[in-house]
N, C-alpha and C positions, 0 to 999 in steps of 0.2 A: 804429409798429404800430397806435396807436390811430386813424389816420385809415383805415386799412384796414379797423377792425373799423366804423367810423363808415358805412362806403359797404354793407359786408356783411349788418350787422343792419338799416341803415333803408331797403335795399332789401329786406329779408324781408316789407314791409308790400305788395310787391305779386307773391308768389310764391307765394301760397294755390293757384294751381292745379301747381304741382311737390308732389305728394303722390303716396305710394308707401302701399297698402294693403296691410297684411300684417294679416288678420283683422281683430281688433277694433281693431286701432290702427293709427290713423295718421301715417305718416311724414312729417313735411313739412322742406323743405331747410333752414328756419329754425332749423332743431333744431342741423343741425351749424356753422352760425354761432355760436348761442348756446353750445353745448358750448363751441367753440374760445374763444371768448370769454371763460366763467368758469374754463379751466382758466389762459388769460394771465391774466387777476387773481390767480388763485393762485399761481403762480410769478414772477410781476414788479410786482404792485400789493398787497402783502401788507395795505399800511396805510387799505385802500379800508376806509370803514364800511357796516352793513347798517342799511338803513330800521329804526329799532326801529317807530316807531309802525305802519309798516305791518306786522309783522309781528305785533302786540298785537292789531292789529284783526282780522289775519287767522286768529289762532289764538281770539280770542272765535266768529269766524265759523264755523268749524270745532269748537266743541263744541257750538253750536247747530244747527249739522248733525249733528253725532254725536249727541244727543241724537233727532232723527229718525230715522236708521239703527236706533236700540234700539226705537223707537216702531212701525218698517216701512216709516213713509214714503220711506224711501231705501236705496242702497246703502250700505257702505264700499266696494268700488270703486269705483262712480260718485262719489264723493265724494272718495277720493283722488287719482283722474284729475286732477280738476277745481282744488284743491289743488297738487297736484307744479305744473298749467301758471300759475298764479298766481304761487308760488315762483320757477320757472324764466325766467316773464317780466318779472314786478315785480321781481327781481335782477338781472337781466342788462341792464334799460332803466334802471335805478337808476343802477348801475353807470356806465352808459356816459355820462349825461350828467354826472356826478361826476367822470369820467376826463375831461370835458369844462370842467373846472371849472363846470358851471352854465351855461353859455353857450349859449341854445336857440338864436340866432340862428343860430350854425355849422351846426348842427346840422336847424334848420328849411329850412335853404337848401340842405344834401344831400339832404332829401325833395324840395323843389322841383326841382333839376337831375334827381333820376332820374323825378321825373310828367311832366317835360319828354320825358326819353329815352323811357316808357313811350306819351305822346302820340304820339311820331314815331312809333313803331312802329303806333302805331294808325292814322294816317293813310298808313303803306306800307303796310298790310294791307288800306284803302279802295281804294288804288291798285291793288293787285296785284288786287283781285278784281275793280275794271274793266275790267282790262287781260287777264283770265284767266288772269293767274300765281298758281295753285294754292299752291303752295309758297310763297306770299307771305303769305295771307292764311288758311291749314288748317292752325293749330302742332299737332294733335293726334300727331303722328309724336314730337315732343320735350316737349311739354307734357301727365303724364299726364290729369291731371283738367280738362279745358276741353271746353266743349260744341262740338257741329257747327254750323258756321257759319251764319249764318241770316240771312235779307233784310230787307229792308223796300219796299216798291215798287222793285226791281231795284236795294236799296242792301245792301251790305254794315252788317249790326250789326257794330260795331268792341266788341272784346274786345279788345287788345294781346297783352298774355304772363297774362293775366287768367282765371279758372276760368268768367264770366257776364258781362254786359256791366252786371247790377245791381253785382257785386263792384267793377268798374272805377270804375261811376258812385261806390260808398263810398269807396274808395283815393283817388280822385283830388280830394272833396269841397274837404282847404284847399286846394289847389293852385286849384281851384275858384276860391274864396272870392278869394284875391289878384289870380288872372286879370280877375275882374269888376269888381272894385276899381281894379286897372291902369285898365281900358279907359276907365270911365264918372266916373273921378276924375283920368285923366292921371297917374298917378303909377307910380312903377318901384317898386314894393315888391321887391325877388329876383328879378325878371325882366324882362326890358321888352317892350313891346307886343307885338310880333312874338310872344315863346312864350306869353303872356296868348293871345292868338287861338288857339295851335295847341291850347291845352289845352282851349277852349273849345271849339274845332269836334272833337274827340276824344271828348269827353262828349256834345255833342251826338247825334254819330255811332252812340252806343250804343243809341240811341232807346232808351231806359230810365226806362220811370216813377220808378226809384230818381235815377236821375241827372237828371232831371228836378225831379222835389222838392228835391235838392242844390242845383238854380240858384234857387228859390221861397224855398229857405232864407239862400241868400248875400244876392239883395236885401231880405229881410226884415232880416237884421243890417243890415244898409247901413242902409238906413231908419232904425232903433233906434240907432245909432249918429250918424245924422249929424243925424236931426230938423227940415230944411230942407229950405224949399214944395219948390223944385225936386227934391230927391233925393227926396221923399213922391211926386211924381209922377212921378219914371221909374220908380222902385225898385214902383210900384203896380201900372203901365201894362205894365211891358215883361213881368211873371211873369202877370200875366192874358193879354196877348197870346198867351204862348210857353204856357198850359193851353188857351187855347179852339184855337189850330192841333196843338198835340199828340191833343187829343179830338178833330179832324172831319177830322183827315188819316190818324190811325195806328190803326190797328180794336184791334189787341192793345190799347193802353193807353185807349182808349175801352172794350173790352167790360171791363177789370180791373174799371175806374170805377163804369161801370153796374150790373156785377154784386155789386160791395160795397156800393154803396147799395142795392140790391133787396136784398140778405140784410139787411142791416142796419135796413130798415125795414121789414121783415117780408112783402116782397110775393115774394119767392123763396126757397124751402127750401135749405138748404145740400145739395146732391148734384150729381150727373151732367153737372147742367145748367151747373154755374159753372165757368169757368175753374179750372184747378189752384190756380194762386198764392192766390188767393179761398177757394179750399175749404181750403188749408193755413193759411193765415194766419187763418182765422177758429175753426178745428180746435182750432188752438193758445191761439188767445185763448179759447175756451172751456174749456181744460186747465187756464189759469193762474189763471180764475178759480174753477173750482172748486177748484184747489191752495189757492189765496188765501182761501176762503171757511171751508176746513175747518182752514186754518193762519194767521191772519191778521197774527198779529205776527211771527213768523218764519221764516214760510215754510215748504219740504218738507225745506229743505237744499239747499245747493250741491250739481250735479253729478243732481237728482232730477227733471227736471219729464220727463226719457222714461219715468222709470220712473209716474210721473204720467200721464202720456198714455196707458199702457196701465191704467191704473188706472180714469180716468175716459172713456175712450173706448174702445166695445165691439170687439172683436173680430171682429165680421162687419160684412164693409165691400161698399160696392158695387162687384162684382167689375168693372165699366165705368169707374171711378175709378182711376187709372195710380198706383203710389206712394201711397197715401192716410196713410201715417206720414213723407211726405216732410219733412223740419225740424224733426222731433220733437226732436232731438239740440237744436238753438238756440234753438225754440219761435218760430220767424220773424221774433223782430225782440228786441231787448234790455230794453226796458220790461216785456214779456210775461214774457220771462225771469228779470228779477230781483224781479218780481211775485208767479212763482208758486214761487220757491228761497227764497227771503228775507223776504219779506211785507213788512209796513210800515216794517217795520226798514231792509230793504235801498233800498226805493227812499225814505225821508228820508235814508239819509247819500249816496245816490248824489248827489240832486240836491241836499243841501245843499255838498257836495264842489263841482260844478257853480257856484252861486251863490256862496257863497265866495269861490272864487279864480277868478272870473273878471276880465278886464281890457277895462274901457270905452274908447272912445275919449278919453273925461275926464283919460284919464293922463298926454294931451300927451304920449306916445313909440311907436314901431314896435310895441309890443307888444300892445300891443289886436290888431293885425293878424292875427299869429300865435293869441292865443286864441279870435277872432270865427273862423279859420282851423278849428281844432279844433272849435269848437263845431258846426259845420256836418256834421264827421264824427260829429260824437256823436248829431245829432240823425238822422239818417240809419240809425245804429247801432238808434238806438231805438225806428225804424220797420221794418226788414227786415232788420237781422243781428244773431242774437243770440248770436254766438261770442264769450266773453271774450275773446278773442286772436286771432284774424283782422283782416286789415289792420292790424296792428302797433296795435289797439287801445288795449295795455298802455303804449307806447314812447308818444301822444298825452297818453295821461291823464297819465303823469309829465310829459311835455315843458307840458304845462296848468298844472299846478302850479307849474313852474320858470320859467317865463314870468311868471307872478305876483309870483314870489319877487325876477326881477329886475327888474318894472315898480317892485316898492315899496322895492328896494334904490334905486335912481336916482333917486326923490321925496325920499329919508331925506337932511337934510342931513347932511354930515361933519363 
């Protein structure tokens, strides 16, 4: 049973666009994996433990949000939303790798096989749209929440089973990470060349400034990790390469560019004129820092920075502006988010968490692989997603930890 729930929950990491909207909440298919899930622990795994420490931290976290709720700054709704999905996912991914005995490797290598499955599918939806089989490459009939499909110089943007082709580039980041590692080190980490390529030309295929930065970020850890002239020079060469033809071949992720440095350095007003993505992302980093400025140690509260946004951002919007509250819910990216919920507080444990138990190449074993693996979706995360829980976010950061746990188990002599 437990290898079933194994392939069920760490496919949920790429099933964000199966969401079913009934009013204010959202249904997502994850939910009935997870139910099924904790209700087999409870009838057949009686003697499973519960995280204490995570739940010490989580409930200090939770009266300093409540503490906000009494002050204004937030909801208790918003707050316990946000709560219940922390609960629901930090026990259910707890759980699973404990049911796992601890063993990420299994377990790393069930998300490898399905970004493998989720590539093919991407690269038969490249296919079918050249070929003009519609039904090959348009899932919007079976996938509620996925955008309409969209080109690039007469190329299919590849989304797979995916909500954006940014969400794909986040999902598929370790997978990422090992692929490039294969190629440019010769080695089979969980996959061998051949699916290293397919996942690679996948991500590529997204033409996605997200999944873009994901490959900027893979040979950076390479770099930092490996520290030799040669990898210093491809690992330098090939992400400068892959920005100067991404900017003078692809106009979308050239005008992003251009028009975030023009805001950013004060030569263009944030309105009309900039790109959406630009005008959200930059909306929101001005929400978080006023959250941040008026709350600095501990933020608005978990579950607060929408209600934030309508706080510090006016309510007469330029009606020529499509969505102008679009990301409000995430605040566009994870740093921003746990910036303007938490304050100082939240982002020292996040990245001392980060730092801590990370694992070097220095460890002499597989597992650096796996953590350089994660960090790549984290750092992705904390550029342009800032949903706690989308792309199995929750199911990483435990699998980070445990990875850790059993680099320094394996160094510990017996």
């Amino acid at each position: 049973m437990i290898k079933l729930f194994n392939y069920l929950l760490i496919s949920s990491i790429f099933t964000g666009g199966f969401v079913f909207n009934n009013g204010h909440f959202d249904f997502y298919l994850s939910y009935i994996f997870m139910a099924g899930f904790l209700l087999a622990c409870v009838f057949f795994y009686r003697k499973i433990d519960i995280p204490r420490k995570f739940l010490y931290i989580l409930t200090a976290v939770f009266f300093l949000s409540l503490i906000n709720v009494f002050q204004g700054n937030n909801s208790l709704p918003a707050l316990l939303k946000v709560m219940i999905g922390f609960l629901l996912n930090g026990v259910t991914y707890y759980l699973l790798i404990r049911l796992n005995d601890n063993k990420v490797d299994g377990l790393f290598r069930i998300y490898i096989q399905i970004a493998c499955a989720v590539a093919l599918i991407g690269i038969f939806q490249e296919i079918s749209y050249l070929v003009g089989f519609k039904g090959g490459y348009d899932y919007r009939f079976f996938i509620p929440r996925t955008v309409r499909p969209s080109t690039q110089y007469g190329i299919l943007r590849v989304i797979s089973i995916m909500q954006e082709p940014a969400h794909l580039g986040a999902a598929m980041a370790p997978a990422l990470f090992v692929s490039i590692l294969n190629i440019i080190q010769g080695t089979k980490y969980f996959i061998n060349k051949k699916m290293s390529w397919l996942i690679i030309a996948c991500v590529l295929l997204s033409f996605s400034l997200v999944s873009y930065l994901g490959i900027i970020a893979v040979f950076v850890l390479i770099m930092f990790n490996y520290k030799r002239v040669k990898m210093i020079v491809v690992c330098t060469l090939i992400p400068v390469i892959l920005i100067f033809t991404a900017y003078k071949t692809l106009p979308e992720i050239r005008l992003r560019i251009d028009d975030t440095i023009a805001v950013i350095s004060g030569k263009k007003p944030l309105d009309r004129h900039v790109t959406l993505s630009v005008f959200v992302v930059c909306r929101n980093g001005f929400v978080a820092y006023q959250s941040f400025r008026n709350n600095p140690l501990f933020g608005s509260g978990l579950g607060s920075h929408p209600l934030s946004y309508g706080r510090y951002i006016s309510p007469e919007t330029d009606p020529e502006i499509i969505m102008p509250t679009l990301n409000k819910e995430d605040a566009s990216g994870l740093f921003l988010r746990i910036l303007s919920e938490t304050g100082l507080l939240g982002v020292f444990l996040f990245f001392y968490f980060i730092f801590r138990f990370y694992v070097s190449r220095k460890k002499q074993s597989h597992f650096w692989v796996i953590s350089n693996a994660i960090i790549c979706l984290v750092i992705l995360n904390l550029l342009r997603q800032g949903n706690y829980f989308y792309n199995g976010f929750i199911f990483f950061i435990w699998l980070y930890y445990f990875t850790y746990k059993n680099a320094e188990a394996k160094e510990t002599p017996v």
